[in-house]
C-alpha positions in Angstrom: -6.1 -8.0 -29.3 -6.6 -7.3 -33.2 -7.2 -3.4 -32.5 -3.9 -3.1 -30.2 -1.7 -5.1 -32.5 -2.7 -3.0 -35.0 -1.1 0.2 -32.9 2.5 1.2 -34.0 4.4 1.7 -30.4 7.3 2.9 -32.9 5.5 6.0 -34.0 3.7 6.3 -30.3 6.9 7.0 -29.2 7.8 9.0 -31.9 4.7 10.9 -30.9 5.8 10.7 -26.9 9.2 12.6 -27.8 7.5 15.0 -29.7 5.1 15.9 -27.6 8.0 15.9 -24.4 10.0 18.4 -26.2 8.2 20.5 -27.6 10.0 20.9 -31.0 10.1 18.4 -33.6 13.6 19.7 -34.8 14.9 18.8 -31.6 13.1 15.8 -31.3 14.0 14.5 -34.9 17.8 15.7 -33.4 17.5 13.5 -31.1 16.2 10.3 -32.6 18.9 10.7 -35.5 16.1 11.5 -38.3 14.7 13.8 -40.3 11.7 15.9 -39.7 9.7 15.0 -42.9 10.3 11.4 -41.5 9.1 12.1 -38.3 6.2 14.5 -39.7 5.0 11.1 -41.4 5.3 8.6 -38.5 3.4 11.0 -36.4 0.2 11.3 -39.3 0.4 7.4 -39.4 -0.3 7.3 -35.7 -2.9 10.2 -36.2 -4.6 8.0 -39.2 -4.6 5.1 -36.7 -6.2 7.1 -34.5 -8.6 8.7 -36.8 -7.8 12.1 -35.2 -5.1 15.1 -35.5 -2.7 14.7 -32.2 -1.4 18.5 -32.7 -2.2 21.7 -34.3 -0.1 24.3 -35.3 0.3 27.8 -33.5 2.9 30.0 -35.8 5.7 27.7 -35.5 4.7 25.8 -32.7 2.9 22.4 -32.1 0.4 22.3 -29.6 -1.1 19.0 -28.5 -4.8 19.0 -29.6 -7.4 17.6 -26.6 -6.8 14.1 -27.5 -2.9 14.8 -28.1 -2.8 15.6 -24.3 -4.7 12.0 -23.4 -2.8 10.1 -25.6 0.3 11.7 -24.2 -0.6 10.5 -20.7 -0.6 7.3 -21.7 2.5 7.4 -23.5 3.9 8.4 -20.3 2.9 5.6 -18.8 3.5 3.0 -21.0 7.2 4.0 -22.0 8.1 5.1 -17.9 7.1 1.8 -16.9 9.2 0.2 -20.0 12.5 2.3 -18.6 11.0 1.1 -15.0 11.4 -2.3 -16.3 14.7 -2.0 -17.9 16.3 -0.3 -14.5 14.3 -3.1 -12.5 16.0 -5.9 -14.7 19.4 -4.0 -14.5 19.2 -3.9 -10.6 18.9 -0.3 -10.6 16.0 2.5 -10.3 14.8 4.3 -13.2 12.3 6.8 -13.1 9.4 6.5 -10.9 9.5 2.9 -9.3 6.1 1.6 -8.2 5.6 -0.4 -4.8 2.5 -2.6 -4.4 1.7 -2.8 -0.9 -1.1 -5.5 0.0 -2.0 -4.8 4.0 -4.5 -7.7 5.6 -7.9 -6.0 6.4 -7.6 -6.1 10.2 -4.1 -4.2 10.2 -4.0 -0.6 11.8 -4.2 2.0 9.2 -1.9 4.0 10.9 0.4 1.8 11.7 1.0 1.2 7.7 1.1 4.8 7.2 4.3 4.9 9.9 5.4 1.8 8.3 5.4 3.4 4.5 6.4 6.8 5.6 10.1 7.2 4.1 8.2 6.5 0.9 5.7 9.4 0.9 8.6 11.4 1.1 10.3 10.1 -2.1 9.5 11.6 -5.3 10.6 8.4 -7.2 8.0 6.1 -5.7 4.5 5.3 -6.6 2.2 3.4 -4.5 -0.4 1.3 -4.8 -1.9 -0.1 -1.8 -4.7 -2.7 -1.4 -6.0 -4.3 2.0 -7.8 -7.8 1.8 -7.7 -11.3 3.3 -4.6 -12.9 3.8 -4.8 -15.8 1.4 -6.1 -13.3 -1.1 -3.0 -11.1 -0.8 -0.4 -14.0 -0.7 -2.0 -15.7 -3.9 -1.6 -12.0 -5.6 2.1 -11.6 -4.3 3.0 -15.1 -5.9 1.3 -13.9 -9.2 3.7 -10.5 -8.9 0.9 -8.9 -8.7 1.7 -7.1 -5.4 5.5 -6.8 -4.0 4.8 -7.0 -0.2 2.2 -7.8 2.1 1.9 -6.1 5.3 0.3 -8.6 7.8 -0.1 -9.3 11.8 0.1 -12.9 11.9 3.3 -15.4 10.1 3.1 -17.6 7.5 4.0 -20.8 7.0 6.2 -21.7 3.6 6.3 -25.1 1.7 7.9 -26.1 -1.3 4.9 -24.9 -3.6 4.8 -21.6 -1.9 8.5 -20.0 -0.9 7.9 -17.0 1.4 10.3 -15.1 3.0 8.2 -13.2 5.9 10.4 -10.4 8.2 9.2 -9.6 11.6 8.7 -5.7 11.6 7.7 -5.2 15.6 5.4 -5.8 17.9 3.5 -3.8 20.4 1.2 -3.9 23.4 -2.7 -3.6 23.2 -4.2 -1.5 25.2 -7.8 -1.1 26.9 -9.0 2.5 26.5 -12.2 4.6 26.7 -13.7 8.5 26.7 -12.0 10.7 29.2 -15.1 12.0 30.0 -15.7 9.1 32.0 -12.6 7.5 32.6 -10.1 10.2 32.9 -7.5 9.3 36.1 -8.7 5.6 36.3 -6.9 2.5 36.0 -8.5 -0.7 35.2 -6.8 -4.4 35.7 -6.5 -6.6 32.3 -8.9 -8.9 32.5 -10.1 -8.8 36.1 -12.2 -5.9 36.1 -13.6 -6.1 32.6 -16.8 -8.2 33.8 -19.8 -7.1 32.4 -18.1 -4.0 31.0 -19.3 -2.5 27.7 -16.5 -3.8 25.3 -16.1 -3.4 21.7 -13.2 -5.4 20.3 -11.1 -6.7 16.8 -13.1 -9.2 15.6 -12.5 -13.0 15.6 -10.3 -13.0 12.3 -7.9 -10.4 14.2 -4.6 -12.6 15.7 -5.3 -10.5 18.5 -8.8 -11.5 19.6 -8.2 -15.1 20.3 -5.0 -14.0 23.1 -7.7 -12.0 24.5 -10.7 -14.6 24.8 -8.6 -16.9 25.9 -7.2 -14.1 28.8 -10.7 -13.7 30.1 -11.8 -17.6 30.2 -8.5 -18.4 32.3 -10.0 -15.7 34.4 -13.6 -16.8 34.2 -14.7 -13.2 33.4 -17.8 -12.0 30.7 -17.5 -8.5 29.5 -20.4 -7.2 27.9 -19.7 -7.4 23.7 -21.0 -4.6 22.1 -19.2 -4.6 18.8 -16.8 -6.8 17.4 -14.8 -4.8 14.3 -12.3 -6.2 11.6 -11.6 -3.3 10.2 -9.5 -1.0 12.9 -10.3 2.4 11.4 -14.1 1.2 12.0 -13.0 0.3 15.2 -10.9 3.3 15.9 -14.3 5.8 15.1 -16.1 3.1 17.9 -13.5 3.8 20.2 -14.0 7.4 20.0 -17.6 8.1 19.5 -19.2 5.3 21.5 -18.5 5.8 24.9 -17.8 1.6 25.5 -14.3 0.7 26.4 -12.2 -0.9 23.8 -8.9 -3.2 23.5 -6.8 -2.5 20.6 -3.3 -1.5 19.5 -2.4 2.4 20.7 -0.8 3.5 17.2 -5.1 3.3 16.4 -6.0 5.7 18.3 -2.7 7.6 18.4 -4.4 10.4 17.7 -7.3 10.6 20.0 -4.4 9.7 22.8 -2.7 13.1 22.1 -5.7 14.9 21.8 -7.3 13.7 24.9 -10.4 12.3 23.8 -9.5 8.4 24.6 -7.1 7.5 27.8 -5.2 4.6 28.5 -6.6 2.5 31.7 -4.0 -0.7 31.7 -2.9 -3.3 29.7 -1.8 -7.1 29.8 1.8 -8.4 28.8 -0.1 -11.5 27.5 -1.5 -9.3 24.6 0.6 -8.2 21.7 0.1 -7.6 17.9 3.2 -8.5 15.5 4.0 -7.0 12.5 5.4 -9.0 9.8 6.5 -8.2 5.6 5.7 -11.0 3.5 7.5 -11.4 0.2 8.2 -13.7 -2.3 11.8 -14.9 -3.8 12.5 -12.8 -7.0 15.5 -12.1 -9.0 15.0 -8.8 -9.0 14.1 -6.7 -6.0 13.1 -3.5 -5.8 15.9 -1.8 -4.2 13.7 0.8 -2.7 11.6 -2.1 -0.6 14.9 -3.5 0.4 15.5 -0.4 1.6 13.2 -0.2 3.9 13.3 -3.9 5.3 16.6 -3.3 5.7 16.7 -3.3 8.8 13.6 -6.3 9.8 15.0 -9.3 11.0 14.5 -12.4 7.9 12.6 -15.4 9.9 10.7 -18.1 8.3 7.9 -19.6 10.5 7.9 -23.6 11.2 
């Protein structure tokens, strides 16, 4: 910590303002000094940093190699201070990042529907991490992530408030290569017996509603892969010519395209979708936004 305490942030941003306008008249304009003031604070920071942060062209400055990286991180560090400032004010300001934490076993593209208001905003910046569950929730309460996307509730307790929103649910499906099944229907779980099956694996909510579907029916199908993660489980579906049970928005692509067809279904199986958060003073209005509309429950 000695080396960063030893780093003026006053004449980094006197660099940053520099460097965003282009013009250190301007720039000393606007932060009510003089250039020769200015001039110094910026040779301090370059003595810091043991290297020249512009070089002259005529009358112009032009950001040396190192200028330009040191400007990126100026960037950073002062957008996420006004990010901060906005955040504590209740309002946006600048670009506002979301931390998204999504449980391994959740459908790829059912986040990407889920997040897809954001991908259109120029103000938002993601960052998006899949894991276990207990992992995620123990890196929400440190504020380390702002929602966790998961397919199972949670519990809360005193020494861990959650606030989890049901998002949807939807029907699993059994579905296999056209090439083989194409025009068929096939009964959930009755004619599944010594089928080749892959399915989600035992950690997925999904898998115990259909082990225990085909022991009340006293029927075996033939496990050939069991898969956590769905996009492993979607490239299964498609390449290995076994039938498979998951949600549709998987394999909502191969579905369109033809390559997989749905054979049948059972009302007994469905995957939830639920946004975890935590209580916090200050929200991000732009994930508010977009559980607007999810209904707030909190699981017994």
């Amino acid at each position: 910590m000695k080396d960063l305490a030893q780093l003026n942030f006053h004449h980094l941003f006197y660099f940053w303002r520099v460097a965003s306008i282009g013009h250190l008249t301007r720039a000393a304009e606007e932060l009510h000094t003089s250039q020769s003031a200015l001039s110094a604070q910026i040779r301090q920071l370059e003595d810091r940093l043991g290297t020249p942060l512009f070089t002259r062209e005529g009358r112009r400055l032009v950001l040396t190699d190192t200028g330009q990286l040191v400007r990126t991180y100026a960037d950073d560090i002062f957008g996420l201070g006004r990010e901060m400032l906005g955040r504590l004010q209740g309002r946006d300001e600048g670009m506002v990042r979301l931390r998204i934490g999504s449980v391994a076993t959740l459908s790829r593209n059912y986040q990407e529907n889920w997040m897809r208001p954001l991908l259109a905003n120029p103000a938002v910046s993601l960052t998006l991490e899949s894991g276990l569950l207990e992992g995620l929730l123990e890196r929400l309460q440190q504020h380390q992530l702002d929602v966790v996307l998961a397919n199972e509730p949670v519990p809360t307790a005193p020494d861990r408030p959650l606030h989890c929103r049901f998002l949807g649910g939807q029907s699993i499906s059994l579905v296999g290569p056209a090439h083989r099944w194409a025009g068929q229907t096939l009964r959930v779980p009755h004619d599944l017996h010594d089928q080749d099956i892959a399915l989600p694996g035992p950690r997925h909510a999904l898998r115990a509603q259909f082990d225990a579907l085909c022991l009340s029916a006293d029927v075996k199908p033939r496990l050939r892969a069991e898969v956590d993660d769905m996009a492993m489980l979607r490239l299964i579906a498609r390449d290995s010519g076994w039938l498979t049970v998951l949600p549709e928005v998987v394999v909502q692509d191969e579905l369109k395209s033809g390559t997989l067809v749905r054979l049948g279904g059972s009302d007994e199986l469905q995957e939830q979708f639920y946004a975890i958060t935590v209580p916090r003073r200050h929200q991000l209005p732009v994930l508010e936004a977009l559980l607007g509309n999810a209904p707030g429950i909190t699981p017994a």
